[in-house]
N, C-alpha and C positions, 0 to 999 in steps of 0.2 A: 717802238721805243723800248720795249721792254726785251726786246730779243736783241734790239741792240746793248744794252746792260748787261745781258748774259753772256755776250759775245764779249765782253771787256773784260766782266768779271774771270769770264775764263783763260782770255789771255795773259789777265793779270798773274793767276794761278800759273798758267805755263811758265813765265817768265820767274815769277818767286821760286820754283821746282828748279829750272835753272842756273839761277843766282845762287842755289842751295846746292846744287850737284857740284857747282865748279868754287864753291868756296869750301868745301871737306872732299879731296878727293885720294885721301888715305886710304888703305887699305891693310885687314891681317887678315890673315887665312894662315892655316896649318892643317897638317895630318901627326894624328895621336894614334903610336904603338903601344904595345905590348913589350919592355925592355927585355924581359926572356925571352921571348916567340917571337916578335917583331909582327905579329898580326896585327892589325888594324884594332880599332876598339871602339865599339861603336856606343852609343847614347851616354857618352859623356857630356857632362854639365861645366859649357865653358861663361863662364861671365864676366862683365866689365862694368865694373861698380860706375864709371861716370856717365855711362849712359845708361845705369838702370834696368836691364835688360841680360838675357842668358838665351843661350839655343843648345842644343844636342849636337856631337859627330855624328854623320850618317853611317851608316854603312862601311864606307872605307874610312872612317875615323878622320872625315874631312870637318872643317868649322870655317866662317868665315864670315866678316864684318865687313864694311864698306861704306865709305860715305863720311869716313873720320875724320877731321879735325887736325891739323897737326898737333903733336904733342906727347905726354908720355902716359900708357895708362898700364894699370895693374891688372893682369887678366887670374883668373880665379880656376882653377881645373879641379874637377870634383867627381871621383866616381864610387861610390859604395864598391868596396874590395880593395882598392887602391890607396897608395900616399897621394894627401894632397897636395895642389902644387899653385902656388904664385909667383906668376912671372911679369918681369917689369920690362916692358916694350917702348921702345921710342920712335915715332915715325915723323916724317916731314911732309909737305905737299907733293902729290902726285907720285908719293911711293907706296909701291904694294909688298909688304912686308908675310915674307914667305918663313912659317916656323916648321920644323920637327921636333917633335915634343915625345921621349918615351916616358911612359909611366910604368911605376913598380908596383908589383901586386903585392899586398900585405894579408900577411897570415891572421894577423891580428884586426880581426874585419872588423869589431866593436871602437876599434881607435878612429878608424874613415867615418863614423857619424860625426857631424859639429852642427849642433843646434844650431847656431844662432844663421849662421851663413849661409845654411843650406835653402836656398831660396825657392826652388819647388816644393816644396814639402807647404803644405797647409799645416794648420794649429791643428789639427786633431792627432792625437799622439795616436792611434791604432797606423795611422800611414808609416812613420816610421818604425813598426813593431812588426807591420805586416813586409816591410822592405830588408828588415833582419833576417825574417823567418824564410821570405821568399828564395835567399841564396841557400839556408841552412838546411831546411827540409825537403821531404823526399815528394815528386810532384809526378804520380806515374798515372793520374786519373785524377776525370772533372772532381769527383768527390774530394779527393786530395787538393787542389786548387783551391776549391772554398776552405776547407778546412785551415788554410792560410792568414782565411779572416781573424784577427783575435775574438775569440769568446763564442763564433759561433758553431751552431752542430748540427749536421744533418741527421734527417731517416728513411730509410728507404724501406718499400711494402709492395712492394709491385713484381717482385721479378729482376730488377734491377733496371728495366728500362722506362717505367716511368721516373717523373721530373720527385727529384729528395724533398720531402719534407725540413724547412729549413726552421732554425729558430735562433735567433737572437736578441740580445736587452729586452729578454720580457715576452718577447714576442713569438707566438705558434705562427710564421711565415705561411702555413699553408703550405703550397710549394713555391711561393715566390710576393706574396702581396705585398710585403713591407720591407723588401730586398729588391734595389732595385738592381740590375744587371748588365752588361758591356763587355763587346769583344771587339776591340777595336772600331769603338761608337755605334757597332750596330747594336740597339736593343733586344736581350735575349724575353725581358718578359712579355705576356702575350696578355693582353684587356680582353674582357666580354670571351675571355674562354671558355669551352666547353666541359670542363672537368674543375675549374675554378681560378677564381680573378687573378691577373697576373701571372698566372704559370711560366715556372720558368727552370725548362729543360737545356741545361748544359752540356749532355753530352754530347753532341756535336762537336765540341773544342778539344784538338790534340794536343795534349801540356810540354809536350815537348817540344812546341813553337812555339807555347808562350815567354817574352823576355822579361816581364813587369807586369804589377797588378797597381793601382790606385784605390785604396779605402777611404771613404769616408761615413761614419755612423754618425747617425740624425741627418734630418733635415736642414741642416747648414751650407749647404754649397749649391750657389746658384744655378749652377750648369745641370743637376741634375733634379726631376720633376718629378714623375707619378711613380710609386713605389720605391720611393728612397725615403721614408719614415726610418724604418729602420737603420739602414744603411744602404750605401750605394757602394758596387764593387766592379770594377773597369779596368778589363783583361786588356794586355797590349801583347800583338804578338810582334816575333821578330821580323826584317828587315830581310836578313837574310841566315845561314846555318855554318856555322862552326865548322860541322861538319857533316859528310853523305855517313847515313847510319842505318841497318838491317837491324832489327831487333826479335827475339820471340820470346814469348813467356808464356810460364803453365804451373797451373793454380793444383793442389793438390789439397784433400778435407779429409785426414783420417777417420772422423765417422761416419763420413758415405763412398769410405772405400773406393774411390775414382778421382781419374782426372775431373776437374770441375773447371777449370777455364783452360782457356788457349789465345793468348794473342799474337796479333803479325803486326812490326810497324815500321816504316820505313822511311827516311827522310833525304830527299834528293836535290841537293845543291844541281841549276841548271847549269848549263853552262855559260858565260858570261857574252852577249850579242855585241855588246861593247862597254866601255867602259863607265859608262853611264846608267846600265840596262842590268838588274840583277833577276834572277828569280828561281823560285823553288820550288818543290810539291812535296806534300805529306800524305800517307794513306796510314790508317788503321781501323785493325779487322779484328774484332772479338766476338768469341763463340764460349759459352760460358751455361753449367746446365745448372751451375748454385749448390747449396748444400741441404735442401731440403727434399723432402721423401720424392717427388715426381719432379722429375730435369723440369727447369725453369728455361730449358732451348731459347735462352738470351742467344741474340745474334744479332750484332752490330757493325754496320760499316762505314768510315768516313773517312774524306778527302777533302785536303784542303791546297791550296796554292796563293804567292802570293809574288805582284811584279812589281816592283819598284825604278821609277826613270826618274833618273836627277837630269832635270831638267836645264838647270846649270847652279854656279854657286849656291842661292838662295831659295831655290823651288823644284818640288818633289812630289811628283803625281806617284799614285799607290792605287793597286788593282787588287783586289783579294776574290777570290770565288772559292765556295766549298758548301758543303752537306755531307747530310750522314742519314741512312734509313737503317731502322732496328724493329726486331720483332721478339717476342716473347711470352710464355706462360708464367702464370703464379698459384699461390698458395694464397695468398692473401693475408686478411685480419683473424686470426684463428679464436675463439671466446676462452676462457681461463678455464671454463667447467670442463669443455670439453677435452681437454686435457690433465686435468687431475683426475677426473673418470676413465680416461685411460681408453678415450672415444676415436683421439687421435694420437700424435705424438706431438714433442714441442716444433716436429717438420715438416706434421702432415700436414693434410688441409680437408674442410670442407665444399667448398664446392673448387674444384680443380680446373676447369674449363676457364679461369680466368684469364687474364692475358691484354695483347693490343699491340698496336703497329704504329710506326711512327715515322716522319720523315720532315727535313729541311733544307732547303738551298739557300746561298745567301751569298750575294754579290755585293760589293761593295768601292766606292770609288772615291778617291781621299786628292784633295790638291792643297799643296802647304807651301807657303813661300814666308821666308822670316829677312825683312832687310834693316839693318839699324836699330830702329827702336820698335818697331811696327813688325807683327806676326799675323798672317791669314790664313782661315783653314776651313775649307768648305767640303763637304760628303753628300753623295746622293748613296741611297742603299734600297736595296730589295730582296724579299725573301718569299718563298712559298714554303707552304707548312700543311702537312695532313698528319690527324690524330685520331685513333680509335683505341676505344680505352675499355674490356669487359671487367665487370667487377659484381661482387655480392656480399653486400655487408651484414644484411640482415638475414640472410640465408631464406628461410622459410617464414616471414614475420608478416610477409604482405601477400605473397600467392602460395601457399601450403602445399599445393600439386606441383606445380611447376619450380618454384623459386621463384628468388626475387632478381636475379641478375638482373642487370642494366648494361646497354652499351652508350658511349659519348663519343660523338665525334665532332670535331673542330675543323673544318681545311677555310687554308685562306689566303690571302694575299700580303703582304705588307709592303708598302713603300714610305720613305723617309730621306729628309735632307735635313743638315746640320751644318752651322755657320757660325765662325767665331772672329771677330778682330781682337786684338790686344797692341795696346801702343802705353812706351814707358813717357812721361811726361814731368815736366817742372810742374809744381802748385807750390809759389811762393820759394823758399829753403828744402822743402822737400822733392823727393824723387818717387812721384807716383803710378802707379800703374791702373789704365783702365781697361776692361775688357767688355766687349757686348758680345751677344750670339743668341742667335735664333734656331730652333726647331719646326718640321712640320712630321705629321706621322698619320699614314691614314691605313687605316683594318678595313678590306672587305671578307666578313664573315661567313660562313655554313653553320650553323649550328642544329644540334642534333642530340635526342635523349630516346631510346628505347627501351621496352620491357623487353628481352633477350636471355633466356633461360638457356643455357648450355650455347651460348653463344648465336641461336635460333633466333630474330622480331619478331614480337609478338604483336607489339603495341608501341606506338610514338605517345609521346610524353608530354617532346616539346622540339621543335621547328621551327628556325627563326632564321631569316639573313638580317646580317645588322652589319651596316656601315659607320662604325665609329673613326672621326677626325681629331687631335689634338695638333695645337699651334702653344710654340712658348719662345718668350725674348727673355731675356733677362740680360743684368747689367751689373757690375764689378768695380767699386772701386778698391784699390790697396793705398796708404795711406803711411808713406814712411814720415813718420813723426821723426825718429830719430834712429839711431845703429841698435837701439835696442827695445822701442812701441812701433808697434804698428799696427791697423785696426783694418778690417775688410769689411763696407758696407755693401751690401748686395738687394736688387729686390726682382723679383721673377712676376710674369705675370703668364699664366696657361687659359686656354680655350679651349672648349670642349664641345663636339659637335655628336649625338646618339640617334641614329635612324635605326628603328628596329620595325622588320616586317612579320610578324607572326604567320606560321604557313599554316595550322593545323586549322583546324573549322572551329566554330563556335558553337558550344551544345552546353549541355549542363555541368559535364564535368570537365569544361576547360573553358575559361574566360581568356578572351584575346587581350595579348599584354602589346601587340602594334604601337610604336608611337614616335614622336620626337620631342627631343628635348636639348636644350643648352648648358655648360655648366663653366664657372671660368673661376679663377681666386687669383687674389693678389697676394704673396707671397714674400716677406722681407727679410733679411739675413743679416746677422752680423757676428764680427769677428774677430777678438780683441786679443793680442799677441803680445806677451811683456817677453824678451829675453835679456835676463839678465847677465851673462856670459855665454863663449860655443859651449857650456854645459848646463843651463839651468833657464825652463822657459814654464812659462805658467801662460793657462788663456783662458776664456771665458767664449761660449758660441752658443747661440741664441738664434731661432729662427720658427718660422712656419715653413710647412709640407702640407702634402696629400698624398692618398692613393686614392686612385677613383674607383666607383664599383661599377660593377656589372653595366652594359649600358640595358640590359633588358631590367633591371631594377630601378635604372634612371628613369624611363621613358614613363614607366606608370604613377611620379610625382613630377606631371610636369610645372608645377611651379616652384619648384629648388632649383633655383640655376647656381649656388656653387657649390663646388666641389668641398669633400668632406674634409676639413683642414684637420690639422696636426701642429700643436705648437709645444716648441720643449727649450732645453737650455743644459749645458753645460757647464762646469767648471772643473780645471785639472792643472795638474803638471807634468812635468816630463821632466828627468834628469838623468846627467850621465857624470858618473860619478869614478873618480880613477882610472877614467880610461878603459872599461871594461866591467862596469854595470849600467845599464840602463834603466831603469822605472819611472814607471806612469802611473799617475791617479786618475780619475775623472769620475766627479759627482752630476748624475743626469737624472735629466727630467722631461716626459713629453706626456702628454693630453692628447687625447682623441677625439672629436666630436661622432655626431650621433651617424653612425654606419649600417646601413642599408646593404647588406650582402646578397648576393646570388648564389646558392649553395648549387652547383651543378650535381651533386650526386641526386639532389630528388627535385629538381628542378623547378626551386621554389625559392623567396627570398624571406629571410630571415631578420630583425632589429636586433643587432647586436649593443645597442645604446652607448653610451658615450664611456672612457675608459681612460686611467690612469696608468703611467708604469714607471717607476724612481727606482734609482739605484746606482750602483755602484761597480767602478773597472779597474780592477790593480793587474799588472803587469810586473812583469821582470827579467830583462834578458844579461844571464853574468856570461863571461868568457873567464874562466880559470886559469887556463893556458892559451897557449897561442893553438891548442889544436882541438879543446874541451867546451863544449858552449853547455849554461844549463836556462832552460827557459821556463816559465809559468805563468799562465792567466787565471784570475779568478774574478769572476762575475757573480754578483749578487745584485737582485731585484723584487720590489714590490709588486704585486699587478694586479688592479681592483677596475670593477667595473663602479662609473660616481653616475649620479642622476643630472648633471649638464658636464657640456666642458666648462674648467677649471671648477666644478662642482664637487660635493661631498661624496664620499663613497657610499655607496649601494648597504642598504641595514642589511637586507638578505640577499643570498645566492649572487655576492658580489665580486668570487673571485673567476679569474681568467682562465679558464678549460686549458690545459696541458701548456700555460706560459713558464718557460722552467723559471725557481726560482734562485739558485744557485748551480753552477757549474765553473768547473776549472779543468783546464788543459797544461799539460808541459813535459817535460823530458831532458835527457842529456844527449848532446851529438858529438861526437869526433869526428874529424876532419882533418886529413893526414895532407898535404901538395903533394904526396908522394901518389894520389890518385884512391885512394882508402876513404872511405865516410862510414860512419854506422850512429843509430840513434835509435833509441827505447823512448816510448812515448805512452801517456797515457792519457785517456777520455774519461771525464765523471761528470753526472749529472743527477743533482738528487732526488730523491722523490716529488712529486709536484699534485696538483688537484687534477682530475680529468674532468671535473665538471664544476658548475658554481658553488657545490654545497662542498667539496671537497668529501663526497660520501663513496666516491671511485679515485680511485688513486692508481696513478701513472708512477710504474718503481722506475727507482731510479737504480743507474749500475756505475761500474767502474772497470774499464777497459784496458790491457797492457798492449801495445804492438810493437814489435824492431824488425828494423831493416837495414839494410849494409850494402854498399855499390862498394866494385873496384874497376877503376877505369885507366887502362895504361893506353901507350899511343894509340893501339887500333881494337883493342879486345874491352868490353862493359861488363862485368858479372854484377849482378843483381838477386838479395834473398828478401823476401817478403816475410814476416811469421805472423800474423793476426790472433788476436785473440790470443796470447801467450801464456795464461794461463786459464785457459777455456774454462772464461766464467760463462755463466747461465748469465743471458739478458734480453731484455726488449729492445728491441729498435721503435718501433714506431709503435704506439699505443692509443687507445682510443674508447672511450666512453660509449658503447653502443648497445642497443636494445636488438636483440636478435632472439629468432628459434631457431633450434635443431629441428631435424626430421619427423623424432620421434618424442616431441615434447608437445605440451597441450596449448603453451602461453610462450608468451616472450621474456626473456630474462635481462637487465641492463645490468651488464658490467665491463671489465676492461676486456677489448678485445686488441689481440698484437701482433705483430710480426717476428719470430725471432731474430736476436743478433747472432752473426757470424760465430761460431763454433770456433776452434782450434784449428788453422788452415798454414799451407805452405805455400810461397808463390815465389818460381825463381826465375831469373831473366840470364838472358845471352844475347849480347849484340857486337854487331861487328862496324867500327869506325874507318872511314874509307876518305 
């Protein structure tokens, strides 16, 4: 009986699908040009306010609807660079209404934003700051990419081949804990890492295939889970290339007297299998010795490709594969003594043997089909990863003969799928949108911690395989009250599964940390959007997050099953004022509960207790002229550690080791169509605490750089100038107890990495 009911029930379905196909059997489709070039244009934003709903041109600037209705609808065309366009269509039954559409590129790129309309755009105003910045700025490196983000700022101490220390709203990132990361939904950051949680090395990513980035800061947005406290930032690359491009460039440091970089990069439109079938490859090669006293023999290589088959109108399978392996020496954290004693210089180093090797592969497999009101999009993905990491922070503090060098290694496995519906819907008068989508992600680990003096084992530390699983659904509603509220309710729910096998023995001085443990949180979001006109929007976003720690941290409380939540809140605005200013506000706030870290440098874990961080985002993008842009961020924040969440701040030793608490970015760009760009930029960041008592202090600097591309039909010149006017600064800084060789005791103070000196870097490529 019951098989017969579902045998009805589905016939029933078949038959309603039917009734439904042959009563709207309308159709629009077009292809959108270029009016000067007449080239295609791809990820255009076409939309039709009556059914709620927008999709992108692909590749050849194709769009296309189906399933219509007879009647007459308003379609929306919208692309950042371009005049916007409303076009008014009329179709009957059984007609397929074929358009070409040219659109005109506008010089005046701050007139193509309109608040209120632009309907991919989320409430958080850094998306639309970071979508200005993305056409304006110069994008020749992963560093460059982030640096995209409003407000935040890297540091690098490695050589340049390890993963940047990142920091934003408050936050010492580490190299990736509270940033969460995406390159075309693979995840870049890496859990239960060997060198520290979340790690997340981007240089693998060639910027010159990236077409878009997605921002979103705090824990607000459903789709994204573990280390997006901070922010969540989600590279898209392109489709396909403009154009076949040779490129080389070479770094020049007049205080070390030599070439210091060399890059090769190349970008190969394939040839087309048919008309359906596109694809491409990228490769780049840099060799880089740096500007400090012993070559940093950075040596980096990556390749990437990517195939895209339209499968027909509505569905689009996508193939991506690529890696990159790098290797290199450093210099390291050098102590402040030992250079006003004139032990080293601000380039030497003491212990020199530092270094490490790195490598990625990452396949990725994408199926998309958008028909009517209803969009599906499912990814399976895989990556291998091997890391070896030497370092010496404390130089002589723990083995006075030998040193203290350490080596870390990470290798591993990752696989992952990702699945998303979206269908636009009536509730009531309104036209709502819901979305679901699931995650799964599973880590098979190596981990690994050695005493390694001049690069030599001496001794294991710590040896573990750990199988860490996370699972996450979450769900979407959008909520058009009317043409100018609308609210997004969201709530996530994650699962966490920590197998950790300790391999080392068990003696006196090492207790086995073996174990398993669960961890999962419920997670709620929301999203409250007033636009007042296409120029003036205010919102309010409110939510929980996590980042999880360590799973060798997990496993030794196994009765905490959830994860370390994070809850905060925003309020702001956005305006665009005359046509040619933009500014944003936004007052935040997020809490942290009690976190349990795994410090991979001494392979130990640490209570860093519960923590506060409030403040403050102003923004401002003007255009002057049609060819003159001038841009600024400035970020201010609190950041205290309190005795619970939402609890009091800490009496003593309550502030946050190296959370900046003010920084501002900005600059002027020109931007000729005659092929001309040039732009002066500057980086500050002020002085901060390096420890809780604020008894070491981390200086702060202020940074000039310009740079200038000219690009005519087939010839790119490129000038880089760093450090413009070669200030003295820190890159990366740090609170550390070290001894010299020839000292008795240890001394704690700021140890750093110098910043970049006075450099030149020019480019020459050739367009084909």
């Amino acid at each position: 009986m019951k098989k017969l009911i579902q045998k009805h029930l589905l016939l029933f379905l078949l038959l309603f699908i039917c009734i439904k196909m042959q009563a709207q059997t309308a159709s629009i489709s077009g292809i959108i040009k270029d009016k000067e070039t007449s080239l295609a244009i791809e990820d255009v934003v076409v939309s039709i306010e009556k059914i709620n709903n927008h999709m992108h041109t692909d590749a050849a600037g194709k769009f296309s609807y189906s399933s219509l209705a007879a009647g007459t609808y308003e379609i929306d065309i919208n692309k950042f660079g371009y005049e916007k366009q409303v076009i008014s269509v009329t179709v009957v039954d059984n007609e397929n209404k074929q358009l070409d559409i040219t659109f005109v590129f506008s010089a005046k790129t701050l007139n193509t934003i309109d608040i209120e309309t632009d309907r991919p755009i989320s409430a958080a105003s850094s998306k639309y700051l970071s979508r200005i910045d993305f056409e304006n700025r110069p994008k020749n490196s992963a560093q460059d990419m982030l640096r995209l983000v409003p407000g935040l700022f890297i540091a690098q101490h490695a050589g340049g081949g390890k993963a940047e220390q990142i920091f934003i709203r408050g936050f010492d990132c580490d190299h990736g804990t509270d940033v969460a990361t995406f390159v075309d939904g693979i995840p870049v950051n890496m859990p239960s890492h060997g060198h520290g949680q979340g790690y997340m090395d981007l240089h693998f990513l060639i910027p010159e295939v990236v077409k878009s980035m997605d921002v979103f800061k705090g824990p607000y947005a459903p789709q994204y889970g573990n280390f997006s406290t901070g922010a969540a930032i989600d590279f898209n690359t392109a489709d396909t290339l403009e154009n076949n491009l040779v490129q080389l460039e070479s770094g020049y440091v007049p205080a070390a007297s030599a070439i210091t970089a060399k890059r090769g990069l190349f970008l190969l439109q394939l040839p087309d299998i048919n008309s359906k079938i596109t694809s491409y490859a990228a490769a780049d090669i840099i060799n880089n010795r740096g500007y400090f006293k012993q070559s940093q023999n950075l040596n980096r290589a990556s390749f990437f490709s990517k195939t895209v088959v339209k499968m027909n109108d509505h569905s689009t399978v996508k193939f991506t594969a690529g890696g990159f392996g790098s290797s290199w020496d450093a210099s390291g954290q050098v102590p402040e003594r030992a250079v006003k004693a004139g032990v080293i210089s601000r380039f030497g180093g003491i212990d020199n043997s530092e270094g490490g090797t790195t490598q990625r592969n990452n396949f990725n497999l994408t199926y998309h089909t958008q028909v009517k009101d209803s969009e599906f999009e499912t990814q399976v993905y895989t990556s291998t990863y091997r890391f070896k990491l030497f370092s010496n922070f404390t130089f002589y503090a723990d083995d006075s003969i030998n040193g203290d060098m350490i080596e870390q290694d990470d290798n591993r496995t990752v696989r992952g799928i990702n699945s998303h519906y979206t269908v636009a819907h009536k509730l009531g008068s309104m036209n709502n949108k819901f979305k679901i989508g699931a995650s799964f992600r599973a880590d098979d680990i190596e981990n690994q911690l050695w005493h390694a003096p001049k690069r030599i084992r001496l001794s294991p530390r710590a040896s573990a395989n750990v199988h860490e699983r996370s699972s996450g659904i979450y769900a979407n509603e959008v909520f058009r009250f009317n043409d100018h509220f609308r609210a997004e309710l969201g709530l996530r729910y994650d699962y966490f599964t920590f197998d950790v096998d300790d391999l080392l023995p068990t003696d006196s001085a090492h207790a086995n940390y073996s174990g398993y443990n669960y961890q999962v949180l419920m997670s709620p979001k929301l999203n409250l959007i007033y636009s007042a006109n296409s120029h003036f929007q205010v919102f309010l976003n409110a939510g929980s997050g996590y980042h999880s720690n360590d799973a060798r941290s997990v496993v030794q409380d196994s009765r905490n099953h959830q994860l370390p939540r994070s809850v905060g809140a925003e309020v702001g605005a956005i305006a665009h004022a005359g046509n040619r200013l933009i500014a944003s506000c936004a007052l935040w706030w997020l809490d942290l509960s009690n976190e349990l870290v795994y410090v991979g440098d001494d392979g130990t874990t640490e209570d860093k207790g519960s923590s506060r961080r409030s403040g403050v985002d102003l923004s401002a993008r003007l255009q002057i002229t049609p060819w003159l842009f001038v841009d600024s961020d400035l970020n201010i924040s609190k950041n205290v550690f309190t005795d619970t969440l939402f609890g009091v701040q800490e009496k003593t030793n309550f502030l946050v080791p190296l959370a900046p608490t003010t920084t501002s970015t900005g600059g002027l760009t020109v931007k000729f169509k005659q092929g001309f760009e040039a732009g002066i930029r500057y980086r500050y960041i002020a002085d901060r605490p390096a420890n809780e008592t604020n008894t070491v202090v981390a200086h702060g600097y202020n940074v000039v750089d310009l740079s200038a591309n000219y690009r005519s039909k087939h010839i790119k010149i490129g000038l880089v100038l760093e450090n413009l006017l070669n200030t003295e600064w820190n890159e990366a800084q740090f609170a550390t107890e070290s001894r010299l060789p020839f000292e008795s005791q240890s001394v704690d103070e700021i140890h750093f990495t110098p910043g970049t000196p006075f450099s030149a870097k020019i480019m020459l490529g050739y367009t084909f």
